[in-house]
TORPA-4810 file (N, C-alpha, C, O; in nm, 3 decimals):
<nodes>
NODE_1_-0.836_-1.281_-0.756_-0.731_-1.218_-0.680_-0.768_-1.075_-0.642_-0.730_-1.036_-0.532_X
NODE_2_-0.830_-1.002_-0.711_-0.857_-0.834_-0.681_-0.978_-0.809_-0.611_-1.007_-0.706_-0.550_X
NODE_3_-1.067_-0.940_-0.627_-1.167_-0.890_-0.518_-1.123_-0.971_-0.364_-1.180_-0.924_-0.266_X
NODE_4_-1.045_-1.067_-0.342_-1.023_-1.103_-0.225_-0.970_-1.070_-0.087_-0.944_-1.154_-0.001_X
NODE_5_-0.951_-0.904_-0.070_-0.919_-0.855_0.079_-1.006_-0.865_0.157_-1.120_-0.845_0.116_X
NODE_6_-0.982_-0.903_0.320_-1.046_-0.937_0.381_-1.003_-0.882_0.499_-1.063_-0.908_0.604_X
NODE_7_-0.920_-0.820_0.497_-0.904_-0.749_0.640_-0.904_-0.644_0.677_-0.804_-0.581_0.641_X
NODE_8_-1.015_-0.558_0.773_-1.027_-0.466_0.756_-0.918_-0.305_0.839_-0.830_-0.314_0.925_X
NODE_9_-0.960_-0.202_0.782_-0.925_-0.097_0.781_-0.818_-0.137_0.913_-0.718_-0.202_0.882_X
NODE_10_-0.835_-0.102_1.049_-0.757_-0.090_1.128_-0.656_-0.181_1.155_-0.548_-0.141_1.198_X
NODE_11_-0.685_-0.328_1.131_-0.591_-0.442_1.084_-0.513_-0.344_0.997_-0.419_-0.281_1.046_X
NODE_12_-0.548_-0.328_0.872_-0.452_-0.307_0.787_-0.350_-0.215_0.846_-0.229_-0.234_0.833_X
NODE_13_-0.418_-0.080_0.934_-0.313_0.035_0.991_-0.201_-0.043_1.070_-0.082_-0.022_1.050_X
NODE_14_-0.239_-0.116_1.143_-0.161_-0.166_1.222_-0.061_-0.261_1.181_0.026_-0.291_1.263_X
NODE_15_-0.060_-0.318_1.051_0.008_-0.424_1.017_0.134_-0.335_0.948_0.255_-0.359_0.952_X
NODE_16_0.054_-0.215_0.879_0.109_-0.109_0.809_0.256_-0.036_0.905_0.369_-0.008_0.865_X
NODE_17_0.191_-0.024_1.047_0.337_0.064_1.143_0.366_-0.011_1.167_0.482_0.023_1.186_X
NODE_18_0.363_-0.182_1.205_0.395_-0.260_1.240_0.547_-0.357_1.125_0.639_-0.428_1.166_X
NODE_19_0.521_-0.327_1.019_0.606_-0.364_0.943_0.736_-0.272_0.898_0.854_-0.297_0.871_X
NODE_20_0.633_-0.126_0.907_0.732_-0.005_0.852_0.844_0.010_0.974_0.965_0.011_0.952_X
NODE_21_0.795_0.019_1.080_0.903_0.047_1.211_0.990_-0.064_1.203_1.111_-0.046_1.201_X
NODE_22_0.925_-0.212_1.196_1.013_-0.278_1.180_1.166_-0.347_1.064_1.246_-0.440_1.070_X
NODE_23_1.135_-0.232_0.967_1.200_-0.249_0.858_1.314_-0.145_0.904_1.437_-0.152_0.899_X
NODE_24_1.229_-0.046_0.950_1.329_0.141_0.997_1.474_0.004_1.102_1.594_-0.016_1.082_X
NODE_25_1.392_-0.046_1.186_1.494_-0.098_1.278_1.583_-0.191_1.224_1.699_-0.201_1.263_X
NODE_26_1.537_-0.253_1.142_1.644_-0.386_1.047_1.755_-0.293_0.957_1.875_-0.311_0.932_X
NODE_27_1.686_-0.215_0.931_1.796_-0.104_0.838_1.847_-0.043_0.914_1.967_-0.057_0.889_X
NODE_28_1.833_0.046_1.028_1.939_0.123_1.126_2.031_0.006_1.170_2.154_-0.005_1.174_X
NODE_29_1.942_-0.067_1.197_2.096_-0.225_1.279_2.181_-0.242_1.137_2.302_-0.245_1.156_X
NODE_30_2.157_-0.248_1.060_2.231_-0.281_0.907_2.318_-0.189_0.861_2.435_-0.221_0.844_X
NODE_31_2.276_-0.065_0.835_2.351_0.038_0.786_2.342_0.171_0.849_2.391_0.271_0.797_X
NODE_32_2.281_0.173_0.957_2.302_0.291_1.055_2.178_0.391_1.013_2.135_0.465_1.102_X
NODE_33_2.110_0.399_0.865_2.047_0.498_0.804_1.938_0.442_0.785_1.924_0.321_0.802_X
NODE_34_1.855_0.513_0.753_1.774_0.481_0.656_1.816_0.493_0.487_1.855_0.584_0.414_X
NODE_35_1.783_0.338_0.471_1.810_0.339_0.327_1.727_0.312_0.186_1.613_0.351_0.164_X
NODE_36_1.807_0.240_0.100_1.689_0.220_0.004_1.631_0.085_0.065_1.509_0.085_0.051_X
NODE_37_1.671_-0.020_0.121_1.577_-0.111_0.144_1.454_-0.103_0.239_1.371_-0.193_0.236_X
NODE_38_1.443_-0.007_0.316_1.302_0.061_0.375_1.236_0.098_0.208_1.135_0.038_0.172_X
NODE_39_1.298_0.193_0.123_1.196_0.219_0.017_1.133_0.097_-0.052_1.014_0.079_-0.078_X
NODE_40_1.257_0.003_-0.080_1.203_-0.155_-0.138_1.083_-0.201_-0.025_0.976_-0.252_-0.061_X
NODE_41_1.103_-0.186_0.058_1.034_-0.278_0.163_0.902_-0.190_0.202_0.803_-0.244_0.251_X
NODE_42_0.909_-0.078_0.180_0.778_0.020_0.168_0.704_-0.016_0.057_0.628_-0.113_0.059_X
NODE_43_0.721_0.063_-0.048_0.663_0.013_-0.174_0.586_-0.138_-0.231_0.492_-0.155_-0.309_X
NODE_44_0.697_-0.264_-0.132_0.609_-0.372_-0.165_0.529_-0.393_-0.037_0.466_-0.497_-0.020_X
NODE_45_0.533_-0.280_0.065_0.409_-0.266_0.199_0.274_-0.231_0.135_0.167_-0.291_0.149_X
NODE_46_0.303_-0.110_0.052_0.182_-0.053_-0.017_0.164_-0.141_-0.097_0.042_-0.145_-0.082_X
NODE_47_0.184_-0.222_-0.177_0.139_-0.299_-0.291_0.022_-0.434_-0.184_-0.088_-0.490_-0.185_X
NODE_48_0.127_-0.424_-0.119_0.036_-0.571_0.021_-0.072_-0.543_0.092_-0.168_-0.619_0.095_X
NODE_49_-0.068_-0.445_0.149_-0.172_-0.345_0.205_-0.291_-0.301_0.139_-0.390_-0.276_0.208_X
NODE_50_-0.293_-0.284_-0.008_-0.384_-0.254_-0.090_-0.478_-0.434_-0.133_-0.587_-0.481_-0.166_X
NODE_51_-0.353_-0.467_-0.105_-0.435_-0.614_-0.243_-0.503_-0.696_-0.059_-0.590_-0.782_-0.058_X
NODE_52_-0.458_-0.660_0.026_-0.547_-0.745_0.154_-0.643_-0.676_0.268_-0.668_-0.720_0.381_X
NODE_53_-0.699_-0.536_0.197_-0.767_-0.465_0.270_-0.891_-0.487_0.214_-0.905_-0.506_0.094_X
NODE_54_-1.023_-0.486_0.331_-1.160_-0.560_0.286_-1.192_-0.428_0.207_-1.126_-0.325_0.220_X
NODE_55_-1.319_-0.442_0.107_-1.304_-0.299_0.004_-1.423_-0.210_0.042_-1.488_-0.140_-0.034_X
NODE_56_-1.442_-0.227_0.199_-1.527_-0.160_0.270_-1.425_-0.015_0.288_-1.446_0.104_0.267_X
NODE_57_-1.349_-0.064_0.319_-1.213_0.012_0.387_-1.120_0.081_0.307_-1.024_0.148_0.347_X
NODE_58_-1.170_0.053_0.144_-1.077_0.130_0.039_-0.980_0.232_0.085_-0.858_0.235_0.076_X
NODE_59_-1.088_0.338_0.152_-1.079_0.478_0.123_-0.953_0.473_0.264_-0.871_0.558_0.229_X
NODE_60_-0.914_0.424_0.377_-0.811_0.401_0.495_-0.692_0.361_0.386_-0.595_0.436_0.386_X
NODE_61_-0.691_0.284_0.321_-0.592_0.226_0.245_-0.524_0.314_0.137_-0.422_0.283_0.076_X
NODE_62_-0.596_0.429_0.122_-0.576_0.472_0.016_-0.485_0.590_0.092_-0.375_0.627_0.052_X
NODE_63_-0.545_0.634_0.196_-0.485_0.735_0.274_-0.348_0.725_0.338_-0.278_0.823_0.363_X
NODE_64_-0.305_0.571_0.368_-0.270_0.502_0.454_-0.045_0.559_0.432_0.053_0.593_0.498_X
NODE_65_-0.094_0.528_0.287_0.079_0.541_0.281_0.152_0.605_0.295_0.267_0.567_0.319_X
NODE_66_0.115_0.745_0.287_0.229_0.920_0.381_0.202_0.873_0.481_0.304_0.824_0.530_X
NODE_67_0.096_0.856_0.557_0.034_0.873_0.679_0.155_0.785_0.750_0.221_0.834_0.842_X
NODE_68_0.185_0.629_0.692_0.283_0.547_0.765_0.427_0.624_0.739_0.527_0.622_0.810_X
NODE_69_0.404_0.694_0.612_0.584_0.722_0.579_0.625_0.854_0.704_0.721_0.861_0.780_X
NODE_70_0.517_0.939_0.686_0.566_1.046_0.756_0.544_0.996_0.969_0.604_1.050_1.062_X
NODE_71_0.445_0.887_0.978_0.488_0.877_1.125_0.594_0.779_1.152_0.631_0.785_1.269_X
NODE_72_0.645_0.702_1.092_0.801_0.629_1.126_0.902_0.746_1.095_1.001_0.762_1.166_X
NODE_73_0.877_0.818_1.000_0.969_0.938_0.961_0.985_1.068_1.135_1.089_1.123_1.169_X
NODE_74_0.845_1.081_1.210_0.827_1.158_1.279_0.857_1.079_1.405_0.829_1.145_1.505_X
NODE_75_0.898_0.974_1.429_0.933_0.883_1.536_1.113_0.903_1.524_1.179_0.968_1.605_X
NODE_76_1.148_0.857_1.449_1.283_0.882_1.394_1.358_1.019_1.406_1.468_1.053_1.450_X
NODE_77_1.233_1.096_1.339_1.289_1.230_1.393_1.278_1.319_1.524_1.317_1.433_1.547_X
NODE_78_1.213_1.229_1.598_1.196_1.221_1.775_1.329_1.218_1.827_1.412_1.301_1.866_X
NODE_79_1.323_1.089_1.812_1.435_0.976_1.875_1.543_0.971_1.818_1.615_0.916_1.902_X
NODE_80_1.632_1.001_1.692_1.723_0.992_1.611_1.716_1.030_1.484_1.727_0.977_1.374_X
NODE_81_1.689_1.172_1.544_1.749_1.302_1.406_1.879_1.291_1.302_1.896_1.353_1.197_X
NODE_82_1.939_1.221_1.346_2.088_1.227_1.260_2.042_1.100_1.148_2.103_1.093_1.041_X
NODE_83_1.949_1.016_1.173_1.928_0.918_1.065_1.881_0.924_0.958_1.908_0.846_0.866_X
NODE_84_1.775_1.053_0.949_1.703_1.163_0.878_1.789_1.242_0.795_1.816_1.255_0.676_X
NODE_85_1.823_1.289_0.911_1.896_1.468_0.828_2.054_1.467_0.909_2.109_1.370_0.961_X
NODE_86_2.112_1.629_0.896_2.244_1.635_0.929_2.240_1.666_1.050_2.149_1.716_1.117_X
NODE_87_2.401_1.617_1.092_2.420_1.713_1.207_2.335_1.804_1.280_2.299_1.893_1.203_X
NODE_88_2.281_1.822_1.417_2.235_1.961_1.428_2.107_1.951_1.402_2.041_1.986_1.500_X
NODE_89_2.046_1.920_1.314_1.884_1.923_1.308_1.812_1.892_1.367_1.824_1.777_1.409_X
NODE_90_1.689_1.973_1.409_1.603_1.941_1.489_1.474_1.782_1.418_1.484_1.696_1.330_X
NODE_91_1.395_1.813_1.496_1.316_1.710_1.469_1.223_1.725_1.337_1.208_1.637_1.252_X
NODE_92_1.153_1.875_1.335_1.070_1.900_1.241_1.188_1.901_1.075_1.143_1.861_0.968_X
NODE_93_1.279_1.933_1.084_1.392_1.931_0.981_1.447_1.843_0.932_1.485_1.848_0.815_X
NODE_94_1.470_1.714_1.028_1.485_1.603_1.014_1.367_1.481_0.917_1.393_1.393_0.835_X
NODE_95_1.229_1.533_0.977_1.124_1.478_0.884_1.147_1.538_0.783_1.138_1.461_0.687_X
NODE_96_1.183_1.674_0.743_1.149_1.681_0.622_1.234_1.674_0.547_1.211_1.719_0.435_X
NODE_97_1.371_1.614_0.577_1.494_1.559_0.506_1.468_1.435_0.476_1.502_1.392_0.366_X
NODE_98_1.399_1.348_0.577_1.369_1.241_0.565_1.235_1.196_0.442_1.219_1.081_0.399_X
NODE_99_1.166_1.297_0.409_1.035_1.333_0.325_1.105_1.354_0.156_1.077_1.324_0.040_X
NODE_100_1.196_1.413_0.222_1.238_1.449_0.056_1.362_1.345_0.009_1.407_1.333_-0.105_X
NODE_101_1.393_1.289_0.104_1.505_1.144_0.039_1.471_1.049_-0.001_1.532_0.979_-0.082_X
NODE_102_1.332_1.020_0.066_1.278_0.917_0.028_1.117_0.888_-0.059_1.048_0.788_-0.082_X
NODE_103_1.107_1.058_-0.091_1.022_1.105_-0.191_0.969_1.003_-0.282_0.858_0.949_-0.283_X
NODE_104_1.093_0.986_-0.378_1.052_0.873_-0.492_1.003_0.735_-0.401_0.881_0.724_-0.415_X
NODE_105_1.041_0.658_-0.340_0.940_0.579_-0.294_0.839_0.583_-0.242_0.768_0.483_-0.241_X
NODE_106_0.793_0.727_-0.170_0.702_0.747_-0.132_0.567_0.760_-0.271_0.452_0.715_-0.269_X
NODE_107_0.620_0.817_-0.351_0.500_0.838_-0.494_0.496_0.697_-0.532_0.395_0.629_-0.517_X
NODE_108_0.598_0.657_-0.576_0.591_0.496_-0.638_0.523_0.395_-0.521_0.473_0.286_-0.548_X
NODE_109_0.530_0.441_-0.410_0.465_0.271_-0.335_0.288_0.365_-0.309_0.187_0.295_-0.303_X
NODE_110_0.281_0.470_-0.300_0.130_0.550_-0.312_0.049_0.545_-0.447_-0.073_0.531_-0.457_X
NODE_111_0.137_0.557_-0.545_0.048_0.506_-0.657_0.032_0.345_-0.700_-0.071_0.294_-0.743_X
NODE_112_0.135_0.291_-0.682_0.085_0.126_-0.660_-0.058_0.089_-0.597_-0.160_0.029_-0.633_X
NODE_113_0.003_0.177_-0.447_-0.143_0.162_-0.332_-0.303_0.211_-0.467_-0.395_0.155_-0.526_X
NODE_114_-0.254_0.320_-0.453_-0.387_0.368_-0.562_-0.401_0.294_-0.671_-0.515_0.319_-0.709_X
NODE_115_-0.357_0.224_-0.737_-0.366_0.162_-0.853_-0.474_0.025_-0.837_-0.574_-0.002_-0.904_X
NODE_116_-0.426_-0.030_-0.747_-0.421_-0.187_-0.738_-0.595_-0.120_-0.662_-0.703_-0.156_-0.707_X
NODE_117_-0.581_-0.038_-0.566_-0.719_-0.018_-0.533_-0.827_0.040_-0.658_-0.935_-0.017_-0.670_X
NODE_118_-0.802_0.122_-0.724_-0.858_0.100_-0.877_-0.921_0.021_-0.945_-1.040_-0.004_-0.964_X
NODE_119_-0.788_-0.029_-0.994_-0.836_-0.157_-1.045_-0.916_-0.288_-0.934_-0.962_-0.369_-1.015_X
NODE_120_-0.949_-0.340_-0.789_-1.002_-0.350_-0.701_-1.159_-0.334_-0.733_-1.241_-0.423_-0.757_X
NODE_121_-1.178_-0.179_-0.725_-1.301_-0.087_-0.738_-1.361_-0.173_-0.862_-1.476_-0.218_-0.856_X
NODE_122_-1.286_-0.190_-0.963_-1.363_-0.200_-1.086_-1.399_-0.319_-1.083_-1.519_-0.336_-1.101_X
NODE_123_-1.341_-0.403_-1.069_-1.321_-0.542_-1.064_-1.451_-0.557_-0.985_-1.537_-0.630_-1.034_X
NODE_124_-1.475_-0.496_-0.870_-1.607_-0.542_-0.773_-1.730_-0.461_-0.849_-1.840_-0.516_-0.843_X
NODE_125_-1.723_-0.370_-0.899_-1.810_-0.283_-0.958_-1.854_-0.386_-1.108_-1.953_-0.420_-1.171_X
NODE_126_-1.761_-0.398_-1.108_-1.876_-0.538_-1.257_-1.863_-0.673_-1.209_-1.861_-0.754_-1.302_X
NODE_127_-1.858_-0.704_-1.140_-1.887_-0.808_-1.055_-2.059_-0.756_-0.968_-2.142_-0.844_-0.988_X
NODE_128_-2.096_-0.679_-0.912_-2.176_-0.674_-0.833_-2.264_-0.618_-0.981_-2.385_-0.639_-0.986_X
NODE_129_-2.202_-0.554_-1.084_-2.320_-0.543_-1.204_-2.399_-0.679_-1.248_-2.519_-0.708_-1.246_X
NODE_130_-2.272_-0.756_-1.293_-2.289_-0.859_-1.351_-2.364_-0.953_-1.290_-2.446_-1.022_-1.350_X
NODE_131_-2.335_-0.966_-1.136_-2.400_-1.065_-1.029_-2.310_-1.162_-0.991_-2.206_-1.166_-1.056_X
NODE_132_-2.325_-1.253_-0.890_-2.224_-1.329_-0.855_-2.184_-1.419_-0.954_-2.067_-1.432_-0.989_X
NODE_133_-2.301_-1.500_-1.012_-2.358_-1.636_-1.074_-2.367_-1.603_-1.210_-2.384_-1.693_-1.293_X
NODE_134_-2.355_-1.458_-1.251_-2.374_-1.424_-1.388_-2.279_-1.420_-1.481_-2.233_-1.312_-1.516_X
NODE_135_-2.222_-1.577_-1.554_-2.103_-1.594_-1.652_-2.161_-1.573_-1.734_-2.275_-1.615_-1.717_X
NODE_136_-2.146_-1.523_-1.831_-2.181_-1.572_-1.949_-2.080_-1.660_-2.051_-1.965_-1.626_-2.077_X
NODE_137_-2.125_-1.741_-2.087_-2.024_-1.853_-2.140_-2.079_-1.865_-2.304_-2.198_-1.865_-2.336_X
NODE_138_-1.971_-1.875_-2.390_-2.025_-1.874_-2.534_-1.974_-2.031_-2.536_-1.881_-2.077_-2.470_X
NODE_139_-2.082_-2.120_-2.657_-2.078_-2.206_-2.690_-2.116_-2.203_-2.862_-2.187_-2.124_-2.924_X
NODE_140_-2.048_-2.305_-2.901_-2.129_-2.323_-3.047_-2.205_-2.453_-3.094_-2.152_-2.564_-3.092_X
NODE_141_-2.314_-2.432_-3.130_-2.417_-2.541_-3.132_-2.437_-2.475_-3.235_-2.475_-2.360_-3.257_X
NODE_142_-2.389_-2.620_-3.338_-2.441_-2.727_-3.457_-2.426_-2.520_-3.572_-2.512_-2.447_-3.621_X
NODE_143_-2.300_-2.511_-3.563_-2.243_-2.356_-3.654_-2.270_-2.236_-3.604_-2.180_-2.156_-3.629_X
NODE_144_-2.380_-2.183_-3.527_-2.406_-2.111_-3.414_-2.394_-2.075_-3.305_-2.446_-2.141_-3.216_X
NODE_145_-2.308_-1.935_-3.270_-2.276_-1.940_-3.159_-2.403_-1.885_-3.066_-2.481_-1.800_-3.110_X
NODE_146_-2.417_-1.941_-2.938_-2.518_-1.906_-2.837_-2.474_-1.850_-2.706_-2.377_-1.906_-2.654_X
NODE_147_-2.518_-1.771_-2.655_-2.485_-1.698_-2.526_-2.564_-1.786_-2.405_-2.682_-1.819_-2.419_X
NODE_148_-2.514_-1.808_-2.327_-2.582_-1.911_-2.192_-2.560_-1.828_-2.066_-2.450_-1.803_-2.019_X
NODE_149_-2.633_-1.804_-2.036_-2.618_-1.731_-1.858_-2.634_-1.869_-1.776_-2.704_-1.967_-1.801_X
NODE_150_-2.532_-1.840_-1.651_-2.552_-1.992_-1.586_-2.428_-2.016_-1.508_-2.412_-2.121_-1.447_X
</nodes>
């Protein structure tokens, strides 16, 4: 499961604004705001995004999750400042109302992202030590245990 992403870097960006905008819009039609189910629906973006990006591309993936929070955040605060922030606020004020409400999901779905790529890294890193073909399998023959590569 941790070494199997296969799609690379710009796939992933795109699947990334492609889901986030579309969550911003299911939640404004729903409850007018942005709410917590963009954070639910973020957080398990970053968890998805990490575990199906090829691990050429780590380092996009890793970057990837402000980068999506703050440009649906900076679209929003284009186009519909009041969903963000209060009354009256401009656009740059609005992101950063929008930055700090939704803070905690932003750390929690970024360290997921980082995690799962981590653990990823390692997983391929003793895998490419070990070799593809290189199990080692213990057996016991006749009270003795023996090590078998194979």
């Amino acid at each position: 499961m941790w070494e199997e992403g296969r799609e690379p870097g710009h796939q992933i960006v795109a699947l990334g604004a492609a889901v986030s905008l579309t969550v911003v819009l299911v939640d404004l039609a729903i409850t007018h705001e942005v709410s917590v189910l963009f954070d639910l629906v973020f957080v398990l973006l970053c968890l998805v995004l990490a575990l199906d990006v090829h691990p050429a591309d780590f380092f996009t993936a890793g970057v990837l999750p402000p980068l999506l929070m703050v440009g649906v955040f900076v679209v929003l605060g284009v186009t519909r400042p009041t969903t963000l922030g209060a009354e009256g606020d401009g656009a740059v004020q609005a992101v950063i109302s929008g930055l700090s409400h939704h803070s905690e999901a932003l750390v929690i779905g970024y360290g997921v992202c980082l995690a799962v790529l981590l653990i990823r890294h390692q997983v391929l890193s003793q895998r490419v030590t070990r070799g593809p073909r290189d199990v080692v399998r213990r057996r016991s023959v006749a009270g003795e245990t023996k090590n078998f590569v194979g």
